[in-house]
C-alpha positions in Angstrom: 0.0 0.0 0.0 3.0 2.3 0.9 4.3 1.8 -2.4 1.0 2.7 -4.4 0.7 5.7 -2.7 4.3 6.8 -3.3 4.2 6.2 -7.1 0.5 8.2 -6.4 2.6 11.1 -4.8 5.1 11.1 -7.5 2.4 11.2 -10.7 0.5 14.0 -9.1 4.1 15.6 -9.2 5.0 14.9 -11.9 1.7 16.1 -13.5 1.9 19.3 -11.4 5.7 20.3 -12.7 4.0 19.4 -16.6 1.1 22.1 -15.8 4.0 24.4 -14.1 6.3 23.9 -17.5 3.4 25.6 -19.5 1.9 22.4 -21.2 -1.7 21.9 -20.2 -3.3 18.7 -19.5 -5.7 19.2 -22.0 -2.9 18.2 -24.2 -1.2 15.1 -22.3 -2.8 12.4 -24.3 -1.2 9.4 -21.8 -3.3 10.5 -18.5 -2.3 8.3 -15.7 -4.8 5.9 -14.2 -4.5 4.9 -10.5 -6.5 1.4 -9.8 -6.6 0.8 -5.8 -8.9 -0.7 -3.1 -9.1 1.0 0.2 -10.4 -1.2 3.0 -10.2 1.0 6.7 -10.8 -0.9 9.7 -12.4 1.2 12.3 -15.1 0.8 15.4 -18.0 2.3 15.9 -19.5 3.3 19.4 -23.3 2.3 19.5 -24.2 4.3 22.4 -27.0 3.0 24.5 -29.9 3.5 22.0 -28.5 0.8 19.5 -26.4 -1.1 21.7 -30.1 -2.0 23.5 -31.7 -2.2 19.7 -28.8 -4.9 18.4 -28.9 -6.9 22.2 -32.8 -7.2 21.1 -31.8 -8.8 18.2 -29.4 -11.1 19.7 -33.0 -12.4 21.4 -35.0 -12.4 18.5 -36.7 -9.3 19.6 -37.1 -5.9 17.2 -37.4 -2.9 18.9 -38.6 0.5 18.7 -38.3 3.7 20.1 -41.8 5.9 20.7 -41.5 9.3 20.6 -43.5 10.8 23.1 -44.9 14.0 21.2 -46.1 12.7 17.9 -46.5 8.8 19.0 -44.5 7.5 16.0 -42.6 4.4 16.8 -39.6 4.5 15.1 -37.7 1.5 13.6 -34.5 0.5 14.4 -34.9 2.4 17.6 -33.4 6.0 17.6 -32.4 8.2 20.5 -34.6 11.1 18.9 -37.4 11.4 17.2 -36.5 13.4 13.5 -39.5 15.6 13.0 -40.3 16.4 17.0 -36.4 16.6 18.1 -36.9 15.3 21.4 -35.5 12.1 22.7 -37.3 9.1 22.7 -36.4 7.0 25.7 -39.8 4.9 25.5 -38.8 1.2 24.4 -41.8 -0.8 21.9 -41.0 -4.3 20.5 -42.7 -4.4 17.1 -43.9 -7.8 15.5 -41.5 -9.6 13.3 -43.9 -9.1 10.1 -44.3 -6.3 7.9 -45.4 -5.2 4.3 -43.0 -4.7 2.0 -43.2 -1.0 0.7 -40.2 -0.7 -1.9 -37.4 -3.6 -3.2 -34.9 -3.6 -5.4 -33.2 -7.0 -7.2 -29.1 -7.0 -7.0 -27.8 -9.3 -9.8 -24.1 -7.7 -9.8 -21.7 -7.7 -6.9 -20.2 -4.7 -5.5 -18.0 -3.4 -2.2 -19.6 -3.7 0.8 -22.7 -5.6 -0.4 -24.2 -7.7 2.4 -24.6 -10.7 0.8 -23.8 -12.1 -2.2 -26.4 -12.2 -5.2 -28.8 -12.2 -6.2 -30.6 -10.6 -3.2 -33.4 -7.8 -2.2 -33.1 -5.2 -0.5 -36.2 -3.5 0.5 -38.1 -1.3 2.9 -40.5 -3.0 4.7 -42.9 -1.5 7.7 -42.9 -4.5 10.4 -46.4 -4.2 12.3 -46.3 -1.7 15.3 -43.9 0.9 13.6 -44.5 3.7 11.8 -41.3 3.9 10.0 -39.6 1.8 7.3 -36.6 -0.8 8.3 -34.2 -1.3 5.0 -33.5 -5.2 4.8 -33.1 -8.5 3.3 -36.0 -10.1 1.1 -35.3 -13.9 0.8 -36.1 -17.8 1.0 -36.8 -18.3 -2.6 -35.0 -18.6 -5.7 -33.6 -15.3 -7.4 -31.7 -16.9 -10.2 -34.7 -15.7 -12.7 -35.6 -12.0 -12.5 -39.0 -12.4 -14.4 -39.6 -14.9 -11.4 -39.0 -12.2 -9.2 -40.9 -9.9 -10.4 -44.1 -12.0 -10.4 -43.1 -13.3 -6.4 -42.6 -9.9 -4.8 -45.1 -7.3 -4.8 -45.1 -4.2 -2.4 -47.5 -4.5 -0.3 -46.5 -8.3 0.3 -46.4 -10.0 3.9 -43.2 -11.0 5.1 -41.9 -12.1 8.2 -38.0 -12.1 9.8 -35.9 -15.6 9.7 -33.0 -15.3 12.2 -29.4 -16.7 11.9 -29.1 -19.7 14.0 -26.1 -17.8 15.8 -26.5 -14.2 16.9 -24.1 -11.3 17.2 -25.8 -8.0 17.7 -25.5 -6.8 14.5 -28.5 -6.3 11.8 -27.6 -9.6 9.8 -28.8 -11.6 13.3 -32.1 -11.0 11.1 -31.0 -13.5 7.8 -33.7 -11.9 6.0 -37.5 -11.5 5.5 -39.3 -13.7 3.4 -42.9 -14.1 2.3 -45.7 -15.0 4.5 
């Protein structure tokens, strides 16, 4: 990696003494091209809002957060409610079934995909919240998109299926498939 971005360094040099010299780029016909991945390991603090949310999920449970103004409940929980601005400190588990309100088919695999595809991802509105949770649409076959199309629907039931071993994170929920 230390070497990529040295020879990066020394292009953008180079290029920079070329545009000092009086020769625009405009007329450098051999641009350079850089090709790279960047991976960055990091950690992320929950806090207490979804460090209780992702424990719930570690018992099968999907909580929400009501917000104590407008009485939306709020899925995956949030310490605040987005259109009242106050905290919401009032815990609701929500049922594990939903409607599906949006999808999108993934045929084509990219960085940081969840899973590999085909998959769905969709926004579904579990019963008992009043706010859409972005997930996984599954337990049928994907391999034909015309097959797809006919099998989901918005508006379609689904339900969660859990991994049989739980970490507190949001792919403790496999995905959601069809009721």
């Amino acid at each position: 990696m230390r070497k990529r971005a040295i020879c990066l360094i020394s292009s953008i040099l180079s290029l920079s003494r070329s545009v000092e010299e009086g020769r625009a780029m405009e007329n450098k016909r051999d641009y350079l091209i850089l090709e790279d991945e960047v991976a960055i390991t990091y950690e992320n603090a929950y806090g207490p809002t979804w460090t209780r949310f992702f424990e719930g999920l570690k018992d099968e449970i999907i909580y929400g957060t009501r917000c104590a103004k407008c009485d939306r409940v709020l899925v995956p929980a949030r310490s605040f409610c987005s259109r009242c601005f106050i905290e919401t400190d009032d815990w609701v588990e929500v049922l594990q079934e939903g409607a599906i309100i949006s999808w999108v088919l993934t045929e084509y695999e990219y960085f940081g995909m969840p899973t590999k595809p085909p998959f769905i991802g969709a926004l579904i509105k579990l019963d008992g919240a009043d706010t859409n949770f972005l997930h996984l649409v599954g337990g049928f076959d994907m391999s034909d998109p015309d097959h797809v199309r006919k099998t989901v629907k918005n508006g379609m039931k689904v339900k969660a299926v859990w991994q049989d071993e739980k970490k507190g994170h949001i792919m403790d929920i496999k995905y959601f498939e069809p009721v």
